[in-house]
N, C-alpha and C positions, 0 to 999 in steps of 0.2 A: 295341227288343227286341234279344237277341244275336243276333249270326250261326249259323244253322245250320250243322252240319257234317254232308255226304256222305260216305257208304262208298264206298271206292274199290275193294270187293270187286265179282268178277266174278259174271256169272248162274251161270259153272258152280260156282265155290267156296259159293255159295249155295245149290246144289243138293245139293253134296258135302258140306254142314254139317249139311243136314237140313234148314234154314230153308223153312216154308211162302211161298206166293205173298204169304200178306197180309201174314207180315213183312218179305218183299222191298220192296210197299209202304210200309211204315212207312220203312224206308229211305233211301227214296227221296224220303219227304216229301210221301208222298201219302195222306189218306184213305179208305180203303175203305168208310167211311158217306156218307151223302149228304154236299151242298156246305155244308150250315147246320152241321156239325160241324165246328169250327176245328181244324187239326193242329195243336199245339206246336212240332213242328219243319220246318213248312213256311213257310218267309220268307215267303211272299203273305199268308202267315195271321195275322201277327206284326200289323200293323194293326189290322185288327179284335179281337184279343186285349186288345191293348193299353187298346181302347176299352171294352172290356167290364170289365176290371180298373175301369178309373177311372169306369166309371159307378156300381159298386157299391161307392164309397167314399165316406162320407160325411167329409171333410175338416175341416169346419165345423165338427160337435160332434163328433168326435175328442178324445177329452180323453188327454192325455200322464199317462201314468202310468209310475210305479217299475219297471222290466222287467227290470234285474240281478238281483234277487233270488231270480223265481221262477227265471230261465235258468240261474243256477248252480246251482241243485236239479235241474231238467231235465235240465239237459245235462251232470249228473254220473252221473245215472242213465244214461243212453245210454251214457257211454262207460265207465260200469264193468261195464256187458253187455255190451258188443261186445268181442269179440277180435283180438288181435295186434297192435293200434295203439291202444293205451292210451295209455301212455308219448309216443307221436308228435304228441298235441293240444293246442297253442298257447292251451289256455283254462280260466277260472277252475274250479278242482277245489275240492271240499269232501270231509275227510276220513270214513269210515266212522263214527266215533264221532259225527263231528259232524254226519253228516247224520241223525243216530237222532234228536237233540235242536233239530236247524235250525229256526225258525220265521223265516217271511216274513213281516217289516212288515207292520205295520196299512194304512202307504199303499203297498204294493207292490199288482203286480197279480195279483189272487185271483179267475180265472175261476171260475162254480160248478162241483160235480164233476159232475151232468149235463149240463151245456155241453162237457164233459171228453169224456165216455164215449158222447154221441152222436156228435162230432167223429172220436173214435178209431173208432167203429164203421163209420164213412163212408169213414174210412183203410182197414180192414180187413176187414169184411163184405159187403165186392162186388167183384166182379172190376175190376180196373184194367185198362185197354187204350188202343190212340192211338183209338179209336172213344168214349171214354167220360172221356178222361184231363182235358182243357178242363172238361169241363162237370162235374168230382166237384173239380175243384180248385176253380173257380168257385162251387159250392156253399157251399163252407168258406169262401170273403172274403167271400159277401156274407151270411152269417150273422154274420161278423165285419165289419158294415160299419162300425161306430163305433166301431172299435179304432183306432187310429194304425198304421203296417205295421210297426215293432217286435213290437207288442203281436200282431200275425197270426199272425204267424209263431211269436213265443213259445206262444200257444196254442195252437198245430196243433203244437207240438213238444212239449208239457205232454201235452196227447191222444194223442200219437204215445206217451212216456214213460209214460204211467198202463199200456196193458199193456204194453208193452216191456219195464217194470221189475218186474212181475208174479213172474217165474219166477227172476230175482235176487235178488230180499227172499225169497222164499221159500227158495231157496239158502242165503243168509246165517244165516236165523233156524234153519235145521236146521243147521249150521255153528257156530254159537256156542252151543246147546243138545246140542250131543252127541247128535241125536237119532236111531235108527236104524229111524224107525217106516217099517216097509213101503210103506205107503200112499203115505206123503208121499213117498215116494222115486219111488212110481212114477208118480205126479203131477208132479212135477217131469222124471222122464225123459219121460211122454207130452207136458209142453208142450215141453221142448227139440226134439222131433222133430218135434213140431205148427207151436210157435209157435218160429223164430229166426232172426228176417231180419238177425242180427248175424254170418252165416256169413262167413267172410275175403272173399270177393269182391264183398262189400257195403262193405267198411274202408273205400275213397278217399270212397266216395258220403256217407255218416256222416260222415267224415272234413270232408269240404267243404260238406256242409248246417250241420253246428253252425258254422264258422267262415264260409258267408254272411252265418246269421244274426246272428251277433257283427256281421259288419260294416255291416249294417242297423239293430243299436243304432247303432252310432256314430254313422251319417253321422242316425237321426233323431235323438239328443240334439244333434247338431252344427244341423241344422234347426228344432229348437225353440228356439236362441239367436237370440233379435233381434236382435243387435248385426250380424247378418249378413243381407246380402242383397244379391243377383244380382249388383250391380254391384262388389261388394268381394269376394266367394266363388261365382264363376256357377257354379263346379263345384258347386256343393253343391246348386243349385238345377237344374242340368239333368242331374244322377245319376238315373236309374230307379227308385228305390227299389221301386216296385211291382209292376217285371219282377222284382227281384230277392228281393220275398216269392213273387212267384208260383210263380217256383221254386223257392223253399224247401219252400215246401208240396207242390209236385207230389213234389220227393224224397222228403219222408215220407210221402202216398199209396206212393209205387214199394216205399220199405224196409217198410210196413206189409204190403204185399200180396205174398207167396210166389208167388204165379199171374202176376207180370210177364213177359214177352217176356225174356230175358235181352239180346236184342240190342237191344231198347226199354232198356232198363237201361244198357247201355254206352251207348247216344245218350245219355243222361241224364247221364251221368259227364261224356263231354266237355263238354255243354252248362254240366253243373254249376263244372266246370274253369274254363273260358269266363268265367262270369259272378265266382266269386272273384278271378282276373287283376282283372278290369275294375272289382270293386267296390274291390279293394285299390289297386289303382291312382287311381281316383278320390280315395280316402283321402288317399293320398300328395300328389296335386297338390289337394285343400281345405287340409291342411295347411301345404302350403307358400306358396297362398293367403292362410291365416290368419295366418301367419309374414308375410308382404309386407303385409297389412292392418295390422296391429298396430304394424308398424314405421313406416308412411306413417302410421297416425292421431298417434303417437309425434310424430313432426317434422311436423304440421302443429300439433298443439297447442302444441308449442313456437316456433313461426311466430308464435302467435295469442292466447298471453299473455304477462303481462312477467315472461319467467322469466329474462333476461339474457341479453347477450351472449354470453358463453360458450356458454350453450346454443343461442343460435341457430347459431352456427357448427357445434357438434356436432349439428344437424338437418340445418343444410345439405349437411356437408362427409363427416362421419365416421360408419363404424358406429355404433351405442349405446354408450353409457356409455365411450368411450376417455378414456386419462387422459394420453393425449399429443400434441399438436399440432405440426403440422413447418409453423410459420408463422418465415420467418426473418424477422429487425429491418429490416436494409439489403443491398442489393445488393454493399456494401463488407466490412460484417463477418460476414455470413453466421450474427451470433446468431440463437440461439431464442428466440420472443417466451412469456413464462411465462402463466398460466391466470392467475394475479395481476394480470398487466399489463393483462390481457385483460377481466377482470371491472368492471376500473373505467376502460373506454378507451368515448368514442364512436366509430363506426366509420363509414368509408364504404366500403362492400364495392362496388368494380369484378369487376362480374363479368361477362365476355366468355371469347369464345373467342380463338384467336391470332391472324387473319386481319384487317386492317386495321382496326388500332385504335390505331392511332398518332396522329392528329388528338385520337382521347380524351385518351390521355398526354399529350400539351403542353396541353390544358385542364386536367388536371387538377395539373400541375404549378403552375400559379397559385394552387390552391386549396393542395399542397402547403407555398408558402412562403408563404403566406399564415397557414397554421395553425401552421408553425414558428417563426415569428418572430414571431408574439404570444401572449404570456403568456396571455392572457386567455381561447385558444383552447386550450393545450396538451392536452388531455385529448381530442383527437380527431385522429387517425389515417385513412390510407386504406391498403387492404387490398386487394389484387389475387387477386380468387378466378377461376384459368384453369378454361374447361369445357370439357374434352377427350376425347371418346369413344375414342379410339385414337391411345393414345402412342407412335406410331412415331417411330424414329430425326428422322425428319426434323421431328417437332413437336417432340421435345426439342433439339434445335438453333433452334426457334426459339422456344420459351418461354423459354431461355438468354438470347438477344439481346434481347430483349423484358425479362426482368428487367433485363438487364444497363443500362438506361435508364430502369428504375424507384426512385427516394429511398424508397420507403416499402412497408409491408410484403408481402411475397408468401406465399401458399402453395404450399408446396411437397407436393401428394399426386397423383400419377401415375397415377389410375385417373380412372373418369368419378366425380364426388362422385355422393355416396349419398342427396341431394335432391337431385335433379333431378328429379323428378316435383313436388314441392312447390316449386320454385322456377319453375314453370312455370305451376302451379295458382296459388299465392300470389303470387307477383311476376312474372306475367307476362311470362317471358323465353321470348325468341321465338330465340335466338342474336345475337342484334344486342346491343352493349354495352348494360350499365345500372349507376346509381351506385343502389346504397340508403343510406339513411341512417338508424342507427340507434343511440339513444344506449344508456350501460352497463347501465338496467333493461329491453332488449330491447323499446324503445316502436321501432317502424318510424316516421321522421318523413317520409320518405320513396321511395317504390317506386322512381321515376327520377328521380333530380334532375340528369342528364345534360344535359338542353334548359336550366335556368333556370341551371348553373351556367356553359354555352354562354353565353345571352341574358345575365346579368346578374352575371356571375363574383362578387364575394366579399358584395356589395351585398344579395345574398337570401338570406344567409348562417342560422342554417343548413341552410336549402333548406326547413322547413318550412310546412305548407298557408297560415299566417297571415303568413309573413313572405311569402311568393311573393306572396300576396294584397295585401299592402299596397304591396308594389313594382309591382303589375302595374296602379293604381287611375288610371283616367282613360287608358285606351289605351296605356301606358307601353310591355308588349308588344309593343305595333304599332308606336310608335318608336323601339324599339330595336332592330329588326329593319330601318326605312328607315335608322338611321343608319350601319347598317353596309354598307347598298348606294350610298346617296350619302349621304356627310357633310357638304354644305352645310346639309341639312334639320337640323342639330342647332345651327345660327345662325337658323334662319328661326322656329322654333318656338317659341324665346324670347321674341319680342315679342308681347305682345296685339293687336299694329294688323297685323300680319300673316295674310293667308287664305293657308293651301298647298290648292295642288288637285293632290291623287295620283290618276292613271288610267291604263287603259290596255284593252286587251280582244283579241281575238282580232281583229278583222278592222284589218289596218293601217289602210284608208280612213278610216274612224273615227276613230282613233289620231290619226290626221295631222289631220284636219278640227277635231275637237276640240282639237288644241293649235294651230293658227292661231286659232281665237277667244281659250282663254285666253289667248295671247301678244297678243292686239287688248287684252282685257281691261286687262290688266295696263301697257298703255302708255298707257291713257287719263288725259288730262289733266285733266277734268274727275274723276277719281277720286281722283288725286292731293292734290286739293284741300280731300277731304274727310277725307285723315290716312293712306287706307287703299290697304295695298299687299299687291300678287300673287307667291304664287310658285309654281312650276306643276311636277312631276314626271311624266315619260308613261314608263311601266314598259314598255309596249307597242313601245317602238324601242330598250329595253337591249338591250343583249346578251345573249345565250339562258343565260350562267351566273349572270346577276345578277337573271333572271327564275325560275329555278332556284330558286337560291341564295333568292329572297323565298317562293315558295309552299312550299320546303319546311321553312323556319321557321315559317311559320304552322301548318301541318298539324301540324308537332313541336309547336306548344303548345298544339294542341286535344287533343294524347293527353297531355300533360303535365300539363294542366289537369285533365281531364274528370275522376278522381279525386277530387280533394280543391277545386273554384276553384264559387263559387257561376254558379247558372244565368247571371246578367247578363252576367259575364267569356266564358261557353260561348257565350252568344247573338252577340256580336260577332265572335267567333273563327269561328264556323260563317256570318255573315254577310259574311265577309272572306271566307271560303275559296269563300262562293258563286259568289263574283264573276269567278271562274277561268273558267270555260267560258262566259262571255258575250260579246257582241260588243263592246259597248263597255260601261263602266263609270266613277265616279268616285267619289272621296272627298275631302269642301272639311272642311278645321278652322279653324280660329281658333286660332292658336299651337299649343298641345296638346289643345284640347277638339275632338274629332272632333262636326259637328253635321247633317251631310250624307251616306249613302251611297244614292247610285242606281243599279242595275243595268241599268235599261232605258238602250238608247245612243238613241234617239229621242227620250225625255224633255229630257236631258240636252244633248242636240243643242238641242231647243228654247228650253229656258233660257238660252243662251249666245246666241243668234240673235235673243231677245228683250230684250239685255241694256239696250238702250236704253230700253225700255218701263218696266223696274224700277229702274235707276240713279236716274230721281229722287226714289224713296222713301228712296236711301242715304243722305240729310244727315239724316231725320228717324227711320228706324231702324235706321240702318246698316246693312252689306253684308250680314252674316248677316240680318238682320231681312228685308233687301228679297230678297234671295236665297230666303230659305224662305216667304214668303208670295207669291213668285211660282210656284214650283214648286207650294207646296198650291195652286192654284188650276188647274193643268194636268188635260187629261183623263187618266186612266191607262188603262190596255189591261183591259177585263172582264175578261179570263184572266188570272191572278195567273201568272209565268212563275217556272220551276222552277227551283228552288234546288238546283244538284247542288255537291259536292266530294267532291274526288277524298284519299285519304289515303294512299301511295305505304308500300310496307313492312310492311302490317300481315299479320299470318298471320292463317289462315280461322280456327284457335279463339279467338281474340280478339274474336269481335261486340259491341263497345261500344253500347248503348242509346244512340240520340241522341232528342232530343226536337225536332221543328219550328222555329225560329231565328225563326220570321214569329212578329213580339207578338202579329198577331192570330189565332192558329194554337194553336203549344203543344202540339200533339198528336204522339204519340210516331209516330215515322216507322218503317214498317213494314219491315222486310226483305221485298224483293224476288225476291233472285238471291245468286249466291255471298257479293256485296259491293255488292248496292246498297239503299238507304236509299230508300221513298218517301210524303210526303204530300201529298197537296192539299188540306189545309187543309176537308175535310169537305165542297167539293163538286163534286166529279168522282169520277168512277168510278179506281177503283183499275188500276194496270196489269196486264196478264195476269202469270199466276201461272210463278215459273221455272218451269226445263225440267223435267223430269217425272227425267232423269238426274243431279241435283244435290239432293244428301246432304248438309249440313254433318257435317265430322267433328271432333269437339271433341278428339280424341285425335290429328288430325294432326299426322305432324314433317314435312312435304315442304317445299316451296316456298312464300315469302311470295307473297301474293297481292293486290288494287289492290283500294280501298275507295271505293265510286261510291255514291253520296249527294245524292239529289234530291226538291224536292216540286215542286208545281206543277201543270198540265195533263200528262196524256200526250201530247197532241198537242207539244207540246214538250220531250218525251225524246229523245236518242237513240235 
């Protein structure tokens, strides 16, 4: 409800006005009937008001009907009766000639005329007061309770108008008949003096009842459009509309009834004042609402079909419909790239902010000459789109430096681009660099191809889901990520007679203990004998950037992946990253074929302690063969232990669905907490529920946040 306003008049200028005690009361915002009569301009009362409104509105079967039509008959009549502020009303007029011959639509709204004249009589034929004023206005909505509040208010102003307009048409028609009959003359002078609450000190009140009501059409033709709702126009959904019939209609009670309180009357003006501001107001920010909707749906649908490059940059980058792009060619000639060039170019849009992104630029200069110096490629380009909320001196000095070491094209637009809400919705940018890739019919082949052009430079060319797929088949991923921590593994993995055992885990002891076996393993002569040789990597005593440097390539290609790479690829990737927060862990292939990962360090302890036990199965099944039917034969732990990874970087709106990694699981793992991930596999009790203080916000721009991801027992969480 609106704010009430206090008279800042003293008791004695109230006494000096003439003003009785009970309108001192009304003043005050208090009433002088018992407590079950609501005051209209007592804040305490505005609640219950409110409620009262909305219970006797039936919403449901509200049926939306034509409401311009009768209003501008209505409310021509009112203002061609009222005096002095004709001229000064901002609303649809219908001429004299044309309102003799007006008729209202068949589908407009055509209350009956006894709905009309009982309405009006309710306005008129009893005294109005704050003792009486709720409960005569209340009357009229819920007699109108299947109107829409357009349609309320229009009827209570139709009824207000039927006599209002009475002593005007009768004016008129002795006016244009020349008629100088007695009677009617003096007819006409005993209503003017009876009936005309169109006296000047009424003008503001008339004045601003017809233009609330205008803007209650609005905002409900604007609420009967679907395409709108709360979360693309909230204004429109949390406007009052049904404060703002209610006092529509209480105004036309007040102008109907000559026996009002004059200073009940002036509270009604401000209040009436009050509630215009606020509905025009409202207007202003739905439409500017509508204007920001309309432009976001605009560049998301051009996001989301193949309407061309061209256009996608004009979603991203630029207002609507420009017909000019400040994308220069090179950092050398500083040309302009043409909408020609542009229409028939596939693109890789780098789009980052200025802030260390330098490691990107030397990757992605490979791919630069890579594309210029084969024919085969020429028709694909990369394009450096900067996202710069505030171009200060000191960012243009360094987007400068920054081109000034870029071969290929830049934008040059100095404001923040005009997607950035759908580059964030649709492509997932968090501020951390990302390459898209996308060819000249505006097919996106890919959201990031940042990681694979990282892992696997010109080889996954050109970065989309089926080539990444077919380079990453048989673990490739995973060794191409060991060869760039130790590159002997890229001689060992070539031979089929070759087993690597990759390990390592959290607890040194382990670490160490397990690589004196495999090093026993691997020197055994009797092994030798049978063709087959060890080679052994303990991650767990690198050095802390090459331990780094491994899990945070893995993690890059489970968000790299998760997109567009089938379940099996995701399932290894989230079974690799499991292995981070365990004590000990290992992984045995055979050259390239991975046929071993064990997380438990006790198991694996065993296996290697036992290796004499199963060595003589190696001449008849070989190593693999004797190795995995030793291990299937070990007891395992009843509690299936918990699979967590950790995913370093990612922002809170970004909650990726993962699904369980365990083959014999598969169930989608539950959000937990800000960023953790939990299943156990359907049978343990789930962990207590986060903090009761943790809100995901899907609209956050703050701080990235750490993505903790485990199933298993609670008893073995953190």
């Amino acid at each position: 409800m609106l704010k009430s306003y206090r008279s800042v008049l003293t008791g004695k200028k109230l006494v000096a006005q003439g003003i009785s005690a009970v309108t001192q009361n009304i003043l005050d915002g208090v009433s002088t009937t018992s407590d079950s009569a609501p005051n209209p301009f007592n804040e305490d009362h505005e609640p219950i008001i409110s409620r009262n409104i909305i219970s006797n509105h039936d919403g449901h079967h509200a049926v939306r009907r034509d409401v311009d039509s009768l209003f501008n008959v209505v409310s021509d009549i009112v203002i061609r009766r009222s005096t002095n502020f004709t001229h000064s009303l901002d609303l649809k007029k219908v001429t004299v000639d044309r309102l003799e011959v007006h008729k209202v639509p068949e589908s407009a709204l055509r209350p009956s005329y006894s709905l009309l004249k009982e309405i009006g009589c309710q306005m008129a034929c009893h005294s109005f007061n704050i003792s009486n004023a709720d409960e005569s206005v209340m009357a009229v909505l819920k007699k109108l309770k299947n109107y829409t509040w357009d349609a309320k208010a229009v009827i209570a102003l139709s009824a207000f108008a039927l006599d209002f307009g009475q002593t005007w048409r009768l004016s008129l028609t002795q006016a244009r008949n020349q008629k100088e009959n007695a009677l009617d003359l003096h007819v006409f002078s005993f209503a003017e003096e009876e009936k005309n609450p169109a006296q000047s000190d009424n003008s503001t009140l008339i004045k601003n009842t017809l233009e609330l009501i205008e803007g209650i059409i609005k905002l409900e033709k604007l609420f009967d459009d679907k395409s709108y709702n709360p979360g693309n126009v909230p204004t429109l959904f949390e406007a009052p509309r049904y404060v703002y019939t209610y006092w529509a209609v209480f105004s036309l009670f007040a102008l109907a009834n000559n026996q009002v309180e004059p200073v009940m009357k002036n509270k009604l003006v401000g209040r009436l004042t009050t509630a215009l501001a606020e509905i025009n107001a409202n207007l202003e920010k739905i439409n500017h609402e509508i204007e920001k909707w309309e432009d976001l749906s605009w560049r998301i649908q051009a996001f989301r079909i193949r309407s061309g490059i061209w256009l996608i940059l004009n979603a991203l980058i630029y207002p609507k419909n420009v017909d000019h792009f400040e994308i220069i060619a090179s950092n050398t000639t500083n040309e302009l790239v043409t909408l020609e060039e542009l229409k028939t170019t596939n693109l890789f849009l780098f789009i980052s902010g200025l802030d260390n992104i330098e490691n990107v630029i030397e990757s992605l200069k490979s791919v630069y000459n890579s594309i210029t110096n084969d024919i085969d490629k020429k028709d694909y380009k990369i394009l450096w789109v900067p996202v710069v909320e505030n171009w200060s001196k000191e960012a243009m000095e360094k987007f400068e430096r920054l081109k000034s070491s870029m071969p290929w094209y830049v934008l040059q637009y100095f404001k923040l681009i005009e997607g950035y809400r759908v580059l964030q919705d649709e492509w997932d940018y968090q501020g951390k660099p990302i390459v898209v890739v996308a060819d000249a019919f505006g097919n996106v082949l890919n959201k990031n191809a940042l990681h694979p052009i990282s892992l696997w430079g010109m080889k996954a060319f050109p970065y989309d889901s089926f080539t990444i797929q077919s380079v990453s088949k048989n673990w490739n991923w995973f060794w191409q990520v060991l060869f760039k921590i130790h590159s002997p593994i890229q001689t060992w993995v070539k031979s089929q007679d070759k087993y690597v055992f990759f390990y390592g885990g959290s607890s040194t002891t382990w670490t160490k203990e397990f690589h004196g076996l495999v090093d026993g393993i691997k020197k055994d002569l009797e092994l030798e004998e049978t063709k087959t040789y060890i080679e052994h990597f303990n991650l767990g005593i690198a050095d802390e950037k090459t331990q780094n440097d491994f899990w945070y390539n893995m993690s890059h290609s489970l968000l790299s992946y998760s997109s567009n790479a089938n379940s099996t690829l995701l399932n290894e990737i989230q079974s690799l990253l499991a292995l981070r927060s365990k004590e000990g862990w290992a992984i045995v292939s055979n050259g390239k074929k991975v046929f071993l990962i064990e997380d438990n360090n006790k198991v694996m302890l065993d296996v290697l302690n036992h290796f004499k036990e199963w060595r003589l199965n190696i001449s008849g099944s070989g190593f693999q063969g004797a190795i995995l039917d030793y291990h299937s034969k070990l007891p395992k732990p009843e509690i299936p232990g918990c699979r967590k990874f950790t995913l370093d970087n990612i922002h809170s709106r970004v909650l990726i669905p993962f699904s369980c990694s365990d083959p014999s699981c598969n169930r989608k793992m539950e959000i937990t907490s800000t960023v953790t991930y939990n299943c156990c596999h359907g049978k343990h009790p789930s962990p207590p529920p986060p903090a009761a203080d943790f809100i995901p916000n899907v609209n956050c721009k703050g701080p990235l946040f750490q993505y903790e991801l485990y199933s298993g027992h609670p008893k073995n969480q953190p």
